[in-house]
Backbone as a ProteinNet text record, in pm:
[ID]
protein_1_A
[PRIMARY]
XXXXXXXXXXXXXXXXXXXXXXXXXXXXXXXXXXXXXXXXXXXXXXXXXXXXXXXXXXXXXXXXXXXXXXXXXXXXXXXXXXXXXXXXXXXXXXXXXXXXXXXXXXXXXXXXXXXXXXXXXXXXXXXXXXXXXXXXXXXXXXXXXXXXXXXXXXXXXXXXXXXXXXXXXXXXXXXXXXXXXXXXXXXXXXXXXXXXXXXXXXXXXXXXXXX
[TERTIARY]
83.9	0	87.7	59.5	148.3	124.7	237.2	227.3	155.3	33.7	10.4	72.4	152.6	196.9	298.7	434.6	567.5	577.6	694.7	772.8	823.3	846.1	882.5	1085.4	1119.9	1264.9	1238.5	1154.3	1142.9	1118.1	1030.3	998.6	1139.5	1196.9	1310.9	1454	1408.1	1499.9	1475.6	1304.1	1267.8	1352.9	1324.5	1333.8	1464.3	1574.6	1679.7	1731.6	1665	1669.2	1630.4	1515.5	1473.9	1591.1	1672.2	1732.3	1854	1899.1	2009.2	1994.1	1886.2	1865.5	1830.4	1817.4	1748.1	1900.1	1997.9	2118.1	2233.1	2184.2	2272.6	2210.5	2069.5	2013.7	2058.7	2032.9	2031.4	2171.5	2263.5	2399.5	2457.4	2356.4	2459.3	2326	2235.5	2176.6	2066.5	2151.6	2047.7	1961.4	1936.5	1807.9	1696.4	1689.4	1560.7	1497.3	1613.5	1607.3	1580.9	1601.5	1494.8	1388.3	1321	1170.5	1120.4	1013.7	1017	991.2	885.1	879.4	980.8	1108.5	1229.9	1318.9	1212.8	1312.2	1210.8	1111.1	1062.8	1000.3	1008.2	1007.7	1169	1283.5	1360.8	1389.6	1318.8	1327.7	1254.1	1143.2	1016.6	936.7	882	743.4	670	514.1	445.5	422.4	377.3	395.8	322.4	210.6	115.8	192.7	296.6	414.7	490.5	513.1	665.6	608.7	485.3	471.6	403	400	392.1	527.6	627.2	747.9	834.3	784.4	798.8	678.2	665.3	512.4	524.6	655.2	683.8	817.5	832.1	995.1	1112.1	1078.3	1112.7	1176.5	1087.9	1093.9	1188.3	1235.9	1295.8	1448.7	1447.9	1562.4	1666.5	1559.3	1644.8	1707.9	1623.7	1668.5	1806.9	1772.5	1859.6	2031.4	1986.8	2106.4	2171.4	2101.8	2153.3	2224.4	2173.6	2257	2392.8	2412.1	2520.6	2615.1	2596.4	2678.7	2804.2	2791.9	2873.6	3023.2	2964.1	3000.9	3109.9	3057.1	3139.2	3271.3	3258	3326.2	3420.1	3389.9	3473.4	3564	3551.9	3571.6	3689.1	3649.2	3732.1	3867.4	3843.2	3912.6	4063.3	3954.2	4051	4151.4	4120.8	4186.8	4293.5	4293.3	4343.4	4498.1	4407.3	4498.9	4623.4	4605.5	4669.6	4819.5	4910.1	5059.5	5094.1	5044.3	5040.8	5035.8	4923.7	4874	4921.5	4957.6	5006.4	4832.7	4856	4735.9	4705.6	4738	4650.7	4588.5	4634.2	4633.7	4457.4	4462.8	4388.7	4262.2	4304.8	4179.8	4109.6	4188.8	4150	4074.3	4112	4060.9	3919.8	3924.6	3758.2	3618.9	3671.7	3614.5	3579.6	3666	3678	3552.3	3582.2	3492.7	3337	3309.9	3173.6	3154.1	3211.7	3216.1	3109.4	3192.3	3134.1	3102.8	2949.8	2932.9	2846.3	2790.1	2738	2844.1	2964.4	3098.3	3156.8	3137.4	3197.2	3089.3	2978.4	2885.8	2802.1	2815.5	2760	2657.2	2564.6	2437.2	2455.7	2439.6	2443.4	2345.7	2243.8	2157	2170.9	2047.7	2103	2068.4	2045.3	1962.1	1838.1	1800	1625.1	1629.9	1702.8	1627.1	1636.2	1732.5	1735	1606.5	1614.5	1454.5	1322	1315.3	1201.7	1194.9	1318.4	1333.7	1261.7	1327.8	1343.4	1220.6	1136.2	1001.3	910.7	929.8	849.2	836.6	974	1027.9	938.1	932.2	859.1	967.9	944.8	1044.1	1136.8	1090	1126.1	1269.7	1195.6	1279.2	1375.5	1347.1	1485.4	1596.6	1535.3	1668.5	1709.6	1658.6	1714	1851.1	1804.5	1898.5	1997.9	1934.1	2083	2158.7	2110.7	2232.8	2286.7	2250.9	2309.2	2454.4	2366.3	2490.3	2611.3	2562.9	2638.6	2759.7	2695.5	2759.4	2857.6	2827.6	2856.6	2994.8	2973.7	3133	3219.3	3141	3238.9	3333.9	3300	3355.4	3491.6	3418.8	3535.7	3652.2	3609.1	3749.1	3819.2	3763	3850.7	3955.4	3859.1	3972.2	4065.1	4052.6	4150.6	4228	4219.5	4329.2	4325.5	4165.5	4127.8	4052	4109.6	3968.8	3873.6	3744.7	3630.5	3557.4	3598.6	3506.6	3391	3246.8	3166.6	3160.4	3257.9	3267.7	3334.5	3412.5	3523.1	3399.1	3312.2	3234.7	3123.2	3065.5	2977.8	3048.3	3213.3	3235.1	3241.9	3336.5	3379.2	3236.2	3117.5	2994	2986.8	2986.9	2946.6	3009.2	3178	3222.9	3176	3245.4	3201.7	3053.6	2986	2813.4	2801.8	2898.7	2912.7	2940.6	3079.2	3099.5	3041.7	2963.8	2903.1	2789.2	2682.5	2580.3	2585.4	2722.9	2792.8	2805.9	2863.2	2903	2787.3	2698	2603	2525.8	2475.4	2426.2	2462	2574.1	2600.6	2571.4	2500.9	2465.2	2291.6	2229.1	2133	2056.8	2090.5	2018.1	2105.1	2233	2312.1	2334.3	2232.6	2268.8	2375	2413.3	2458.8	2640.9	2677.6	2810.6	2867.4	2968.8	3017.3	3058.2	2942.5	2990	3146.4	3204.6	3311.9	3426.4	3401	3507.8	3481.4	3371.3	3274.9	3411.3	3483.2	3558.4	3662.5	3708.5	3808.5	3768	3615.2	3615.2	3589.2	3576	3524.8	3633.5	3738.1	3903.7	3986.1	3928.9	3949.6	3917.2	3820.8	3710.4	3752.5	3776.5	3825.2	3958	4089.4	4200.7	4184.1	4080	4085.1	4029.4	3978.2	3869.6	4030.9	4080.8	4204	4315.3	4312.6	4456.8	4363.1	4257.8	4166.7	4183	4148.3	4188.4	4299.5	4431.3	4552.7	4548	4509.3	4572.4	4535.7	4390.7	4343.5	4433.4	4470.2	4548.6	4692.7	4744.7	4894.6	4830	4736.4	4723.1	4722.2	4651.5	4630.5	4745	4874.6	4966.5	5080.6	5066.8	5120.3	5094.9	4947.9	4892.3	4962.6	4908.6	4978.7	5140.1	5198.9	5342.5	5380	5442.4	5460.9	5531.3	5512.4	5572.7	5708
-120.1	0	125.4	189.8	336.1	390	503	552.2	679	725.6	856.4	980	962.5	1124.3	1099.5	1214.8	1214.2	1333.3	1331.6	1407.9	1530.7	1676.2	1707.8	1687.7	1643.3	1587.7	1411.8	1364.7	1268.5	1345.3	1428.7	1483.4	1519.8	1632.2	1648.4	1534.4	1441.9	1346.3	1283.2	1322.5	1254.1	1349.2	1489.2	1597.9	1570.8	1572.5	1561.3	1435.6	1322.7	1172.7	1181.6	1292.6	1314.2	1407.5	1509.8	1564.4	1497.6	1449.5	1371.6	1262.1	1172.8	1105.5	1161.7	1264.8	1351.5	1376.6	1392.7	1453.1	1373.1	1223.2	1113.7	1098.7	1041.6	1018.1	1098	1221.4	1326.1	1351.2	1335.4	1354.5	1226.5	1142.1	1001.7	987.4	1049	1007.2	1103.6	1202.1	1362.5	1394.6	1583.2	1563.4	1535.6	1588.3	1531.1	1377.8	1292.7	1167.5	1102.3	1168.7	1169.5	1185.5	1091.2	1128.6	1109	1209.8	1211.8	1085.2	990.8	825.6	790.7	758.4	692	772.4	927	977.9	898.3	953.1	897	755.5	697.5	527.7	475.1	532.8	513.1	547.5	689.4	683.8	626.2	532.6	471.1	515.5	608.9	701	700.7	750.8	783.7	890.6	873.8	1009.5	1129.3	1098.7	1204.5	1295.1	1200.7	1277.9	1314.3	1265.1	1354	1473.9	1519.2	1672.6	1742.9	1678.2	1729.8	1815.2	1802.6	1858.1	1920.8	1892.2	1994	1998.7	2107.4	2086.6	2054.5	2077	2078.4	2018	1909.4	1828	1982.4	2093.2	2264.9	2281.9	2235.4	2304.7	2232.5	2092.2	1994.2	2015.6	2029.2	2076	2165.2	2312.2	2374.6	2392.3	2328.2	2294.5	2187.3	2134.3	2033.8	2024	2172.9	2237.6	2323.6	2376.8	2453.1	2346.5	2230.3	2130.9	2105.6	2108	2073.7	2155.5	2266.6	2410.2	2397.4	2355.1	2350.3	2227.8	2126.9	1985.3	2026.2	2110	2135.8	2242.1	2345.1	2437.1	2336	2264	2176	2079.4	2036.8	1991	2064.5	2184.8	2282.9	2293.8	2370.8	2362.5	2226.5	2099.7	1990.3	2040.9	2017.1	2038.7	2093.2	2253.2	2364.4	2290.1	2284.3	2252.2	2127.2	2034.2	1906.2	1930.6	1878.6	1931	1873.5	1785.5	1717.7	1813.8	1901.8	1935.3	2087.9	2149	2278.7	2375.7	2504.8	2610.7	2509.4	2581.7	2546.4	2394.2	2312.7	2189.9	2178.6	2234.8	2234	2268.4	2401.4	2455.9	2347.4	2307.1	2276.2	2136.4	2093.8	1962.9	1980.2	2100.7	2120	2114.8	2240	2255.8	2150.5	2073.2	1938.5	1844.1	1820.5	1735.5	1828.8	1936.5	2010.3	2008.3	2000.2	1974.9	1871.7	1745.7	1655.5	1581.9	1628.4	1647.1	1469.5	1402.7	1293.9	1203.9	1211	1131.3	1114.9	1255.4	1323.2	1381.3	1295.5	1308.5	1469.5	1515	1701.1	1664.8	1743.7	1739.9	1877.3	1870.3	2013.7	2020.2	2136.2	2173.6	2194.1	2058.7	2111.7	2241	2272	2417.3	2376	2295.2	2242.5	2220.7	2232.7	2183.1	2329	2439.6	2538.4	2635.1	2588.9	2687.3	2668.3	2495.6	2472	2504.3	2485	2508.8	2622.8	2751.9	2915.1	2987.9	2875.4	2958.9	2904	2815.1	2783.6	2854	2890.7	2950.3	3115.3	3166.6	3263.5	3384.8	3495.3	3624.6	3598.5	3618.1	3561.2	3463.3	3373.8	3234.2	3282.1	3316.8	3317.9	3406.5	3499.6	3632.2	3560.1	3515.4	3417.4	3312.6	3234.9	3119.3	3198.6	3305.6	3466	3455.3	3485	3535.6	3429.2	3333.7	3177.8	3148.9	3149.3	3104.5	3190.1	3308.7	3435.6	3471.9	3378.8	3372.8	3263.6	3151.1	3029.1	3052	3108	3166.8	3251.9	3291.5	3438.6	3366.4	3222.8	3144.1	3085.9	3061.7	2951.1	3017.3	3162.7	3283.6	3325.3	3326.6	3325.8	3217	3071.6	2981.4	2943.9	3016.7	3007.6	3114.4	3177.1	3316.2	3427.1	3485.2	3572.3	3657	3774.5	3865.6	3891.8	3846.8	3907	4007.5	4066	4149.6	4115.5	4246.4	4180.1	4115.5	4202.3	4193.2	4051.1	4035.5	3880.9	3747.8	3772.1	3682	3652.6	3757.3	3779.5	3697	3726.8	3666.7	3469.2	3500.9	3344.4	3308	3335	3244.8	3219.6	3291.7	3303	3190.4	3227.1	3135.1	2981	2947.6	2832	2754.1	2815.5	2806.8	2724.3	2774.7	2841.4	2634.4	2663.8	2510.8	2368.1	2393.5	2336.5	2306.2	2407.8	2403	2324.5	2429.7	2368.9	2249.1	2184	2032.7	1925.1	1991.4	1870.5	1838.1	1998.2	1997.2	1942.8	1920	1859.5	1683.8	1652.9	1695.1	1753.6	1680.9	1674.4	1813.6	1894.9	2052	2128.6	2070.3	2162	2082.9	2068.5	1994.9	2075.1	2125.8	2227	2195.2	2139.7	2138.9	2009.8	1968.9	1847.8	1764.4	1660.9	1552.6	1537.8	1459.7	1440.6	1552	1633.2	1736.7	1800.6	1756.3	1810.7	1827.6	1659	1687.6	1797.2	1807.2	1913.1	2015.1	2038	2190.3	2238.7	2137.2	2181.4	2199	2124.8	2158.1	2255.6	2296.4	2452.8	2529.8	2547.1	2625.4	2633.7	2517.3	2487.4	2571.8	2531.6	2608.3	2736.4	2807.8	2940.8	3007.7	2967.4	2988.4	3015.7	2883.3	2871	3001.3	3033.2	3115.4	3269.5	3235.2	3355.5	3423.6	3305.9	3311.3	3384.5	3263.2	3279.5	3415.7	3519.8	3661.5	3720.9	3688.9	3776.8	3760.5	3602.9	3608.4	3655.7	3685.4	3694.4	3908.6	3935	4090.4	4149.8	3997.4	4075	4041.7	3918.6	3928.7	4052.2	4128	4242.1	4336.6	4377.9	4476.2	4459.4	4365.3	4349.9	4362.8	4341.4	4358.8	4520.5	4578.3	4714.3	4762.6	4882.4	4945.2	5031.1
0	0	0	-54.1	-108.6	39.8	27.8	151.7	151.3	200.1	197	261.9	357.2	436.3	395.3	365.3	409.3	469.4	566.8	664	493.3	615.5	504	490.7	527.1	554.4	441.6	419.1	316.2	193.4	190.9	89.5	-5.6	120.6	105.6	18.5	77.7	43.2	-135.3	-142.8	-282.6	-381	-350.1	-442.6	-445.3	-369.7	-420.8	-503.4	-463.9	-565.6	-697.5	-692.2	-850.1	-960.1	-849.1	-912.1	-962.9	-904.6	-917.6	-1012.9	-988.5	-1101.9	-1296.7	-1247.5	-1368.6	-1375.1	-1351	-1364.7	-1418.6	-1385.9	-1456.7	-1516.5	-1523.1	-1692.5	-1823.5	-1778.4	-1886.5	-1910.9	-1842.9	-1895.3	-1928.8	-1936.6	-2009.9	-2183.7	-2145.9	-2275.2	-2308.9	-2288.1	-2324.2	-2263.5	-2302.5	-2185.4	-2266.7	-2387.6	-2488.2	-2442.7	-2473.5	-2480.5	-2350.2	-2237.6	-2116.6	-2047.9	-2037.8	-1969.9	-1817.5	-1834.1	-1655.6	-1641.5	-1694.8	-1647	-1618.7	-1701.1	-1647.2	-1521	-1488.7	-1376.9	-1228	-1282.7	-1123.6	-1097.2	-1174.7	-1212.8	-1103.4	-1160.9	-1069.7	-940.9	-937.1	-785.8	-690.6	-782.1	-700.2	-641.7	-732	-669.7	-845.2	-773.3	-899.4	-995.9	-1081.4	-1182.2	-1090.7	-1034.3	-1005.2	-857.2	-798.5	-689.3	-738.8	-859.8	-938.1	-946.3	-971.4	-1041.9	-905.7	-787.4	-685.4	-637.2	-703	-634.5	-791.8	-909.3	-1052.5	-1114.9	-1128.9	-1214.1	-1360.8	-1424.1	-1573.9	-1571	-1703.1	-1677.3	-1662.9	-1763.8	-1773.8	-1659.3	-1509	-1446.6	-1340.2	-1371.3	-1306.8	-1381.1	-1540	-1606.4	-1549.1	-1510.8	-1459.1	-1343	-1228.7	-1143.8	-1103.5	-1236.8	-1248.8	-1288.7	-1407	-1426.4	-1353.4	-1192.8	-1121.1	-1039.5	-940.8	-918.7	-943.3	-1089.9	-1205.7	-1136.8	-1174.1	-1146.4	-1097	-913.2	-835.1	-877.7	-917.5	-988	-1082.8	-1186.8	-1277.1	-1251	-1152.8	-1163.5	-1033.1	-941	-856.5	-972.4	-1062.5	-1221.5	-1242.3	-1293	-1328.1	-1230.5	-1079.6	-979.7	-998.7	-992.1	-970.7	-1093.1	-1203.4	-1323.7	-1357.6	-1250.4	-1267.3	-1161.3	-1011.2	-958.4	-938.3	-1048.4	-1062.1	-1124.6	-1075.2	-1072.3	-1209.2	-1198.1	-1379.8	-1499.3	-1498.5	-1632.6	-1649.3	-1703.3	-1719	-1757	-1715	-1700.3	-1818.6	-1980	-2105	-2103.2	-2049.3	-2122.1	-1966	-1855.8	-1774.3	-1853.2	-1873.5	-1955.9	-2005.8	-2163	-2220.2	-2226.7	-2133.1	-2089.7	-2048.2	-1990.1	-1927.9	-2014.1	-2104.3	-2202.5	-2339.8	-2354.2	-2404.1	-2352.9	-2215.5	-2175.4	-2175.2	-2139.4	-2166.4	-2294.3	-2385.4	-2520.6	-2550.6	-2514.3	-2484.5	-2388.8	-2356.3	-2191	-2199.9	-2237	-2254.1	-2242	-2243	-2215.4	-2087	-2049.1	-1883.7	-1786.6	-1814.2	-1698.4	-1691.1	-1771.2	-1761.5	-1926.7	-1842.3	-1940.1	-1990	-2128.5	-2177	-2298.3	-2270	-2340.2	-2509.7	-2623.4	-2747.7	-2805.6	-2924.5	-2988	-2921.1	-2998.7	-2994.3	-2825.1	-2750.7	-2604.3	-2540.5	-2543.3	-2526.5	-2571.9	-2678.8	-2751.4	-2686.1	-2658	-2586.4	-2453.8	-2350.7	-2213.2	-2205.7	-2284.5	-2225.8	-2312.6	-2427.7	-2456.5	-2326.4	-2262	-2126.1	-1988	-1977.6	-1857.9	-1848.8	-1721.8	-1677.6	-1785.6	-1749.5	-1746.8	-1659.6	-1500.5	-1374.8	-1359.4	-1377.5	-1387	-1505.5	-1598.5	-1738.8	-1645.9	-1629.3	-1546.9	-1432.8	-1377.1	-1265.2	-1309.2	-1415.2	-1499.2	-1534.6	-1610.6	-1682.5	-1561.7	-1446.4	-1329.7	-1262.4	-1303.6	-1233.6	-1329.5	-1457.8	-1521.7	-1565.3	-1573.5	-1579.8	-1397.2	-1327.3	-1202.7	-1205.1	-1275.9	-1315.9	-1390.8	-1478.9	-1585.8	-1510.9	-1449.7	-1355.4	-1292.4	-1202.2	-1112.9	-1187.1	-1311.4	-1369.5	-1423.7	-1470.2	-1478.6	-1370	-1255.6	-1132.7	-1119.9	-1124	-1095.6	-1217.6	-1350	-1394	-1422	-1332.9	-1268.7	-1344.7	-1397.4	-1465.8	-1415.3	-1372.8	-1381	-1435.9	-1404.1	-1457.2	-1465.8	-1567	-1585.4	-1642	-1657	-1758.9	-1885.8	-1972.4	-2130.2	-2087.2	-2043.6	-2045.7	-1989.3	-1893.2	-1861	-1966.6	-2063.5	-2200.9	-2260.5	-2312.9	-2409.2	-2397.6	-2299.1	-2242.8	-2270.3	-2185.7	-2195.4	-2358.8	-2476.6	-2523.5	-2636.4	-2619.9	-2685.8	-2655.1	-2498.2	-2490.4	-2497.6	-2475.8	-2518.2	-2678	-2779.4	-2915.6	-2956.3	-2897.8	-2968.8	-2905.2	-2758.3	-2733.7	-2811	-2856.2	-2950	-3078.3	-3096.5	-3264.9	-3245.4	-3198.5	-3153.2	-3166.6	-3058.8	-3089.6	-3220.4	-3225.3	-3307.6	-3442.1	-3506.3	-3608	-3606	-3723.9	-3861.1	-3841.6	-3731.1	-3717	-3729.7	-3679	-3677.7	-3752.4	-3797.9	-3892.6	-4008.2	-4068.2	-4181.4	-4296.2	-4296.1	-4406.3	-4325.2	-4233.8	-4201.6	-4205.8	-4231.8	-4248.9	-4165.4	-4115.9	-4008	-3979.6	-4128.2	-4130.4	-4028	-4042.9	-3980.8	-3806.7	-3794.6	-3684.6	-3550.9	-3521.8	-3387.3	-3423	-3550.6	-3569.1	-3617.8	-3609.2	-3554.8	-3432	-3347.4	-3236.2	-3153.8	-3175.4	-3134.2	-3168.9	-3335.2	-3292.3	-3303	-3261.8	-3159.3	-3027	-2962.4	-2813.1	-2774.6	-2922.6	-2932.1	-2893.8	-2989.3	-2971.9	-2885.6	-2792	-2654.5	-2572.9	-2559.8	-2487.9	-2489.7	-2598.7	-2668.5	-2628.8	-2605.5	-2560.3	-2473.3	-2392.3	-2241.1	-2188.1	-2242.6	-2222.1	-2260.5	-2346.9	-2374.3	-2247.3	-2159.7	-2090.2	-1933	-1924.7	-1789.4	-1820.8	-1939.8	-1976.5	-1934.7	-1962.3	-1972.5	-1800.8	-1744.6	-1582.1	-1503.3	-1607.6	-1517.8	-1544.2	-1634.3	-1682	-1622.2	-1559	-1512.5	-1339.9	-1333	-1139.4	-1130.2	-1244.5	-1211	-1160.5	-1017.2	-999	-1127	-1168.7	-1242.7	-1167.2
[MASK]
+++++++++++++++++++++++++++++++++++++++++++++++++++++++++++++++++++++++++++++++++++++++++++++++++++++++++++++++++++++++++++++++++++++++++++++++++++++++++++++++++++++++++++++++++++++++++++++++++++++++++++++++++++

């Protein structure tokens, strides 16, 4: 017999099972290609409690991608700080794997899932996501020893956003670009993000030097 009451400390406990599960599904096999059945099927509850705690999968997505957040930029961190890998090759590794985030556990939004997410989302909620993820990039220029400014946090988002999109999206939503070449453009794409970068921390280690 199903249980009718939960504590709100269970409740608690579902919402975060849903997120999390929504967080490996979708980063091992898209978020399209994920459905709430297979999210709350696994956590062993019913459809009609799943939307007791999201009212829209929209609204579990984004939640879902705020989760992410912390994950990735701890990602980053490790990366940066490993005695092994030199700054560039850190970078680039990161971005590589967000690249291809279905490989390295990070779910990343395609064209078509972006379009649908953010025609759903409130006003509210969108400016909210703007300042999450716009907070989100800010973090990851710090830890790779960049000042952020605005224009540098615009762009960075913008690039890396760029070949992420590009990436998946080929051939399927970009039919007009050539499968064949797809990983080597997205490498350099990745290159030039990197060499990007590198100008902006080579400029702030110029600036801090006393004159």
């Amino acid at each position: 017999m199903p249980k009718v009451a939960y504590s709100e400390q269970e409740r608690a406990q579902i919402r975060k099972a849903l997120l999390e599960t929504a967080l490996e599904l979708m980063a091992k096999q898209g978020i399209q290609h994920t459905t709430v059945e297979q999210i709350y099927r696994q956590v062993g509850i019913s459809r009609s409690f799943f939307y007791s705690f999201f009212a829209t999968k929209e609204d579990l997505i984004v939640e879902m991608l705020y989760l992410q957040q912390p994950h990735v930029l701890a990602y980053a961190r490790q990366l940066v700080s490993d005695p092994q890998k030199s700054w560039k090759e850190a970078v680039r590794q990161f971005l590589v794997a967000c690249c291809y985030g279905e490989k390295n556990k990070i779910a990343v939004l395609t064209l078509q899932e972006q379009q649908m997410l953010f025609r759903r989302l409130s006003r509210e909620n969108y400016q909210l996501f703007r300042q999450k993820q716009l907070l989100l990039f800010q973090n990851l220029l710090e830890c790779f020893g960049i000042l952020p400014s605005f224009q540098r946090v615009a762009l960075f988002t913008n690039l890396s956003l760029a070949v992420m999109v590009v990436r998946r999206a080929i051939p399927d939503t970009l039919p007009l670009f050539i499968p064949q070449a797809a990983d080597e453009t997205a490498a350099f794409q990745i290159d030039a993000i990197v060499n990007c970068l590198e100008q902006m921390r080579q400029q702030d280690l110029l600036q801090s030097k006393p004159k």
